[in-house]
Structure formats: C-alpha cells, structure tokens
C-alpha positions in Angstrom: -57.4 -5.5 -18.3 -54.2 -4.6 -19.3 -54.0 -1.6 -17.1 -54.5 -3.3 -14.4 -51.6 -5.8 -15.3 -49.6 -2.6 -15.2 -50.8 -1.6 -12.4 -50.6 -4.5 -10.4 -47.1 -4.3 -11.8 -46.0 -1.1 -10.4 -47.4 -1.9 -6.7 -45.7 -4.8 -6.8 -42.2 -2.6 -7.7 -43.2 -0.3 -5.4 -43.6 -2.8 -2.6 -40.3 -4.4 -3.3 -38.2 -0.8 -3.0 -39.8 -0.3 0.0 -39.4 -3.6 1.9 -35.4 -2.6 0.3 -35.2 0.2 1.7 -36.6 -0.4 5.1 -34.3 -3.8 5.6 -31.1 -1.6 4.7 -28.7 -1.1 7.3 -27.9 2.8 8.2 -24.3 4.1 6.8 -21.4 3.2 9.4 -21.1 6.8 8.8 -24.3 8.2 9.9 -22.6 8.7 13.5 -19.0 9.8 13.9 -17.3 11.0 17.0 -13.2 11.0 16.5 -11.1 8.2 17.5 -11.1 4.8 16.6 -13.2 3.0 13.6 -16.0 0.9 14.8 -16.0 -2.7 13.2 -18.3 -1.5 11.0 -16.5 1.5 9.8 -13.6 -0.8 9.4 -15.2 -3.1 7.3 -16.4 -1.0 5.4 -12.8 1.2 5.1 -11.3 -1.7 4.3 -13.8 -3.0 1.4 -13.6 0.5 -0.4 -9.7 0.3 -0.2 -9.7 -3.3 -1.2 -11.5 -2.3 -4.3 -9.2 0.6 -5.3 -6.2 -1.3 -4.7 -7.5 -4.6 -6.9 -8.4 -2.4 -9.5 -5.1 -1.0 -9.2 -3.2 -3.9 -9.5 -5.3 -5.1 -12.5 -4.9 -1.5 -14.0 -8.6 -0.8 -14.5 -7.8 2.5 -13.8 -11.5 4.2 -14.9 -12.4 1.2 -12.2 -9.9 2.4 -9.6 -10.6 6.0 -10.1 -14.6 5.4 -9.2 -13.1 4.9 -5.3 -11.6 8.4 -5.7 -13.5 11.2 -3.7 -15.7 13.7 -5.8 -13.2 16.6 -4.5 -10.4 14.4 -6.2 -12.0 13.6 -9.0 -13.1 17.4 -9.7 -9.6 18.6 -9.4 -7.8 15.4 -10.8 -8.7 13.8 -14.3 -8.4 10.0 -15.1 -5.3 10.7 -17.5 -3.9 12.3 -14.6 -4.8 10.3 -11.9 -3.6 6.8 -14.3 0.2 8.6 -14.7 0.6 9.3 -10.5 0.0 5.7 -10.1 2.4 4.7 -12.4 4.7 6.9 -11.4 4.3 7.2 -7.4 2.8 3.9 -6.8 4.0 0.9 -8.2 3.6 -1.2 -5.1 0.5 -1.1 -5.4 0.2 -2.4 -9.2 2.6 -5.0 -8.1 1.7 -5.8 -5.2 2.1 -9.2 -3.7 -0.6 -8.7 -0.9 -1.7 -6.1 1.8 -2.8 -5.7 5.1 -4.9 -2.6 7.3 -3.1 -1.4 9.8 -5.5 1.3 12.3 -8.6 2.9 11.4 -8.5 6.6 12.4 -12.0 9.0 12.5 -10.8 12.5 12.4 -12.4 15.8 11.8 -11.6 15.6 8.1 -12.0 12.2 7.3 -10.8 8.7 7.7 -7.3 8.1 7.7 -6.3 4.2 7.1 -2.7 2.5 7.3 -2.1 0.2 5.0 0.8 -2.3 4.5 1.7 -3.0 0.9 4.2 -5.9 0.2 5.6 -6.0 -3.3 8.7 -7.9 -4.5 11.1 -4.6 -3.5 9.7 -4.3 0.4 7.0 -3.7 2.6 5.4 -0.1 2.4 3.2 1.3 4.8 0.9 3.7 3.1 -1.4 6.0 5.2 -5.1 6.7 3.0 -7.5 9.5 3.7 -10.8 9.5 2.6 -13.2 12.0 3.0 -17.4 10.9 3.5 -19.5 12.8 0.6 -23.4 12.1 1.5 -22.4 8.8 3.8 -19.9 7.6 1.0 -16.3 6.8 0.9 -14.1 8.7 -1.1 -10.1 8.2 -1.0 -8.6 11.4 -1.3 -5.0 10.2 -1.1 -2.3 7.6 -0.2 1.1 8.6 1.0 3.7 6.1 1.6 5.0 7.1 5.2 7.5 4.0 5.8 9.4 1.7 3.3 11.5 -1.5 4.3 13.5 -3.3 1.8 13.2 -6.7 1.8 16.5 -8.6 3.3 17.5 -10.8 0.7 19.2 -14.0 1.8 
C-alpha cells in the first residue's frame, strides 16, 4: 500500500512539471533579428538590470554579481567585481532613481541605455549583455554621458 502512495505521488509530481513546463512562455530570446527590442525583450532587459542595479545600491554584491554573464564571471571574481563598483560606479550605489533609455539587439548582445540620477548628476550608462542558453548576462556598464546637476 505504501508503494502505491509513492507512486501515486510521483505521477502526481510528474504531472505538475509537465503542465509547468508546457504553460511556460518561450525566452524573448528564442528569435533575434538586429534592431530594436520587442516589448518583451524590453521587459525582460529591463527586469534583469533592475535587479543588478537594486542589489547594487543595497550592496548585496554576491546578489548583484548573479546578473553578471558567465564570460564575466569566469574572467572576473566577486572580490574583484565588489571593488570596480566601488570605485567606477557609485551612481549606481547611490542612486536616487533610474530610467531605460533604447533597447538595442546586435550581433553580440543587447546593449541597453540607462539613466542613473544620483545626488552629483544624471549619468547615462550604456549596458551590454550577452544571452548564454536564452539567459541574460550583463557583461558591462560604461558611463557614456554625465550631467551635473545645476544647483540653485
């Protein structure tokens, strides 16, 4: 009797991972054709950002580093990876809000603007992340404008 309890058991698991599986949406990223994001690539561009840069600003860094590409992560350590923040990117541990700017596919990537505002300025920061088996992966942030903030 009891190995039927199991058994009944594990059809009813296997029942449940398959109704998962089969009500799953497909990656944004099955299909990519360069140009601009879909709304679906966008949102989901944006979440994985999102996450990295709240992580950031709460300095969870083992948290922030998950968002990281594999490539980045094999080549850059945690350590590593915790002192370029500090040093490079402050608006972003301070920041006082952000916003996404265009959503870019390109034969590399995804390449992302974003616009930072701390207490020093507005900072538009361009990310590229790379899709590893249908995944997001930031690979790296470069600040490509800065505006101080006109104090009156």
């Amino acid at each position: 009797m009891k190995s039927l309890t199991k058994q009944g058991l594990g059809i009813k698991l296997v029942l449940a991972s398959a109704l998962l599986t089969s009500c799953s949406s497909p990656s944004p990223f099955e299909s990519l054709s360069a140009g601009d994001c879909s709304d679906t690539q966008q949102v989901a561009v944006e979440k994985h950002i999102t996450g990295q840069i709240n992580a950031i600003s709460a300095e969870d860094w083992s948290k922030a580093y998950t968002y990281a590409a594999q490539s980045f992560q094999n080549s850059i350590k945690l350590e590593q990876f915790t002192a370029i923040i500090a040093a490079q990117y402050q608006m972003l541990i301070n920041n006082q809000g952000f916003t996404f700017k265009n959503c870019k596919i390109t034969s590399s990537g995804v390449s992302q603007g974003v616009e930072v505002v701390d207490s020093r300025g507005n900072y538009l920061l361009l990310y590229k992340l790379e899709i590893e088996q249908l995944q997001l992966g930031v690979v790296a942030a470069s600040v490509i404008e800065a505006s101080e903030a006109i104090n009156t």
